[in-house]
C-alpha positions in Angstrom: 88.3 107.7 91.6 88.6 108.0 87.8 91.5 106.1 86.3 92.9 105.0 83.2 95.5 101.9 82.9 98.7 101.8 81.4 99.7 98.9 79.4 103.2 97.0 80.0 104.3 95.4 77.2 106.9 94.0 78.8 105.3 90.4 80.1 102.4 88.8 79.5 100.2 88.8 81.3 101.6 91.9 83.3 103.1 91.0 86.2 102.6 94.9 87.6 99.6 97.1 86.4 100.0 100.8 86.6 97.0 103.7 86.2 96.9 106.7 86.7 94.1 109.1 87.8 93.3 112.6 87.1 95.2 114.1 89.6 98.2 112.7 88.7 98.3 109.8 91.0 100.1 106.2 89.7 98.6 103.5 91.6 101.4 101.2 91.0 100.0 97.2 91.7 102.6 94.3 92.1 100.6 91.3 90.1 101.4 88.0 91.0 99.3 86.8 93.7 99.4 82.8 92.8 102.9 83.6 94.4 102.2 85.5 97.2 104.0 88.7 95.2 106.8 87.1 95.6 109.5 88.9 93.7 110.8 86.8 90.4 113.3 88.4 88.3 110.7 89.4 85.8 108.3 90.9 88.2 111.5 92.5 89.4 112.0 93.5 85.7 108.8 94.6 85.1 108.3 96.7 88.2 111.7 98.6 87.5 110.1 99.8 84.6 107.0 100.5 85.3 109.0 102.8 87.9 111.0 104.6 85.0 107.7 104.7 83.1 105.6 107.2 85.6 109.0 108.9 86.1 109.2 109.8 82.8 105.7 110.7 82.2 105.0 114.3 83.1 101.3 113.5 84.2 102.4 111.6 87.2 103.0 113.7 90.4 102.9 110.9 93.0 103.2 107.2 93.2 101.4 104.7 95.5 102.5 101.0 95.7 101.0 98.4 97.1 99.9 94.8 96.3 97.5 93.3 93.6 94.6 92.8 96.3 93.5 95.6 98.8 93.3 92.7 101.8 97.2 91.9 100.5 99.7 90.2 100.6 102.0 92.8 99.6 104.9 90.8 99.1 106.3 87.2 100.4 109.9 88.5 99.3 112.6 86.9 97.0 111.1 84.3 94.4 112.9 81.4 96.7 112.4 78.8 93.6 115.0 81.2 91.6 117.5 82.2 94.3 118.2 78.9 95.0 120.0 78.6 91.6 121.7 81.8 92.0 125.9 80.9 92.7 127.5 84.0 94.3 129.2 84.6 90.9 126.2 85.1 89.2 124.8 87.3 92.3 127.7 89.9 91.9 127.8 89.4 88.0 124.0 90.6 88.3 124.6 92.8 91.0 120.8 90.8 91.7 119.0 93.2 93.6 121.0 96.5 93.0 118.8 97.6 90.2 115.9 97.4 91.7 117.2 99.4 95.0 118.4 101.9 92.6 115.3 102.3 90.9 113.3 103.2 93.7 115.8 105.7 95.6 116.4 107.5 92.2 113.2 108.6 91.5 112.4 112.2 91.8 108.4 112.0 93.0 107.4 110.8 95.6 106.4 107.3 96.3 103.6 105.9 98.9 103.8 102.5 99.8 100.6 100.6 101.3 100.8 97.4 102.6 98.4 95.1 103.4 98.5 91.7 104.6 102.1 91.0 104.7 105.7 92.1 103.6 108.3 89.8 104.1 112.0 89.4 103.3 112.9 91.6 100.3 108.5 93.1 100.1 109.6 94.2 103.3 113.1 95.8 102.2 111.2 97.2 99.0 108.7 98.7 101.1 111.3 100.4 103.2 113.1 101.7 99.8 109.9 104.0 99.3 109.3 107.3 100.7 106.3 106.7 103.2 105.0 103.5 104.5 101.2 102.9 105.4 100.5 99.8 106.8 97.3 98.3 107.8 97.5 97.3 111.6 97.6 93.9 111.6 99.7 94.0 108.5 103.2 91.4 109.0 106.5 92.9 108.6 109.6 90.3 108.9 113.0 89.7 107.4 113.1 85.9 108.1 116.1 85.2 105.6 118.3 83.5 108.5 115.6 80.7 108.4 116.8 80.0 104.7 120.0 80.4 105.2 121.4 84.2 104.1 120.7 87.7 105.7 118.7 90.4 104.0 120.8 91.4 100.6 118.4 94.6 99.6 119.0 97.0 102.2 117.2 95.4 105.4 119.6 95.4 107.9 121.1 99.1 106.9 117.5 100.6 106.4 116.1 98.8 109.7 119.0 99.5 111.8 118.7 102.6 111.0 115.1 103.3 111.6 114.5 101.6 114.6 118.1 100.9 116.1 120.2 98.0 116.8 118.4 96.3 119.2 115.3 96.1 117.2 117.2 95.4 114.4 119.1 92.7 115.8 116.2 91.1 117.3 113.8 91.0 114.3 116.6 90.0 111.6 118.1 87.3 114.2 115.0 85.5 115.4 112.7 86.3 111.9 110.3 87.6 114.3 108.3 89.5 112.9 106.3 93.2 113.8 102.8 94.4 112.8 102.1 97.5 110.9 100.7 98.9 114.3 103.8 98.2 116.5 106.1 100.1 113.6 104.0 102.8 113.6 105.0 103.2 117.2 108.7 103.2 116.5 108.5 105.2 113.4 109.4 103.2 110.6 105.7 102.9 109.9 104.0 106.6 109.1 100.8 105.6 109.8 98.3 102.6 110.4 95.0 102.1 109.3 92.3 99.2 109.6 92.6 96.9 106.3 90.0 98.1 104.4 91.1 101.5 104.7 94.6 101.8 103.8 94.9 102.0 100.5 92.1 104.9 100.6 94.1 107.0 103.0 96.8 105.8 100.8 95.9 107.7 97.8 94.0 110.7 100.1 97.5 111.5 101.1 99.0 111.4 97.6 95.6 113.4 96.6 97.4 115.9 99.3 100.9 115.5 97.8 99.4 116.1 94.0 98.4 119.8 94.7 101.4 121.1 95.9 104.6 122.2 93.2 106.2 119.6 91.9 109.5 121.0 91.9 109.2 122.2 95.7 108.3 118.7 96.6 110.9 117.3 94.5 113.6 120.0 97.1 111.4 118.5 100.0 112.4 115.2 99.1 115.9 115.3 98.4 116.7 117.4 101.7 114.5 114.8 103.8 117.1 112.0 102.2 119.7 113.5 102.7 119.6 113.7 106.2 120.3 109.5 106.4 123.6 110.1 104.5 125.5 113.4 105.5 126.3 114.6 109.3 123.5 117.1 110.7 125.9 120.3 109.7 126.2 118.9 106.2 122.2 118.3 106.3 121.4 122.0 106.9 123.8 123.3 104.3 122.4 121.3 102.2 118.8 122.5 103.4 119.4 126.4 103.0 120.9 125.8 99.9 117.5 124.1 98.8 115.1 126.5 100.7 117.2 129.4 99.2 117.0 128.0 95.4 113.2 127.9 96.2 112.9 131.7 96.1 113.7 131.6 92.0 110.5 129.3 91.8 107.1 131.0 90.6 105.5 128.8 92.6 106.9 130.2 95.6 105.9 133.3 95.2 102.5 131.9 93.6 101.8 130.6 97.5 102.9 132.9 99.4 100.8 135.7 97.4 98.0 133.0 97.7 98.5 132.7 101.3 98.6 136.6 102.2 95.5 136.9 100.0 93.5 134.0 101.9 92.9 132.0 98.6 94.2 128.3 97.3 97.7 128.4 95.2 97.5 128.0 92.1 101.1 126.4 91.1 102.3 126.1 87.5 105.1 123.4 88.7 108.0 126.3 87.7 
């Protein structure tokens, strides 16, 4: 796999390396294992703009997160050492958190999380702000902030409750128990689990996957699939036609359906 690194100028040293591969792949790494990953403002920082960075840069047609080692952590969570100075006023003066959910959800390509290891407390709420999870089996999933006195602040218990109801929910955020990659593949909030060595391979085979197709048809894909956690299911399919029919002015449509009739591989032009 041929990549080449982009440089964050941000910090030093870089707290998150991003490269990107010919096919348009950003392997996205967060970079502070002497802390477990855990999530200081600056890596919080850095990360959200690494994130506009491959947004912006017309090369990039998929993401992949994951940790700075293949055998993980991912991430421990919230940077403990700095929350505990953080008053409630400074919390909503900040809006601490906010940016980086909204950093994540806006972005128009898709993004493939692969965790390894561990993801804890907010690694596990990040993880859960991307588009697909993959998960090595054994890997640790837990929102364990009743045992430090607060509840999940970046979307756990929404996200989770949604996913895998309130039952589960209530259960994993009330007793910080905490689930394996394996066992949330069986519920669905995992997509799929791999031994450790091999998920951040099937990882970046998927996004290989995700790189040929158009970019503006998975871009529709995307925002119809999200849309289904926030409108009713009548809403949903208006929305849906409206996408599927706005589909039909794209090149690339007609590129792969001629492609298909004609037995041979699409070639889109991402218009």
């Amino acid at each position: 796999m041929q990549l080449h690194r982009i440089s964050l100028l941000s910090f030093e040293p870089s707290l998150v390396r991003v490269e990107v591969d010919a096919a348009g792949i950003a392997l996205v790494k967060i970079n502070r294992p002497e802390k477990r990953n855990a999530l200081s403002q600056k890596l919080i920082d850095t990360l959200i703009d690494a994130m506009a960075m491959v947004e912006r840069d017309v090369k990039v047609r998929v993401v992949v997160l994951t940790g700075s080692r293949t055998t993980g952590p991912f991430s421990a969570g919230a940077d403990l050492g700095e929350l505990l100075h953080i008053s409630t006023t400074q919390a909503y003066a900040t809006q601490y958190l906010a940016d980086l959910n909204k950093s994540i959800i806006s972005m128009r390509k898709p993004i493939i999380c692969a965790v390894a290891g561990f993801a804890l407390g907010g690694g596990f709420e990040l993880a859960m702000m991307c588009d697909i999870i993959y998960a090595a089996s054994d890997a640790k999933f837990g929102l364990p902030e009743l045992t430090v006195g607060t509840i999940p602040g970046a979307g756990g218990t929404q996200r989770l409750t949604r996913v895998v109801g309130k039952q589960k929910a209530m259960d994993m955020i009330l007793t910080s128990k905490t689930m394996t990659g394996s066992e949330l593949e069986a519920i669905g909030l995992v997509a799929r689990s791999f031994p450790l060595d091999e998920v951040l391979e099937e990882a970046m085979k998927s996004a290989g996957l995700i790189a040929l197709r158009s970019v503006p048809v998975v871009g529709l894909a995307k925002e119809a699939i999200l849309s289904a956690e926030q409108t009713t299911l009548d809403a949903g399919l208006k929305l849906e036609r409206s996408l599927y029919y706005g589909s039909f002015a794209l090149e690339d449509r007609t590129e792969g359906m001629a492609a298909f009739v004609e037995k041979r591989r699409p070639v889109f032009k991402d218009c």
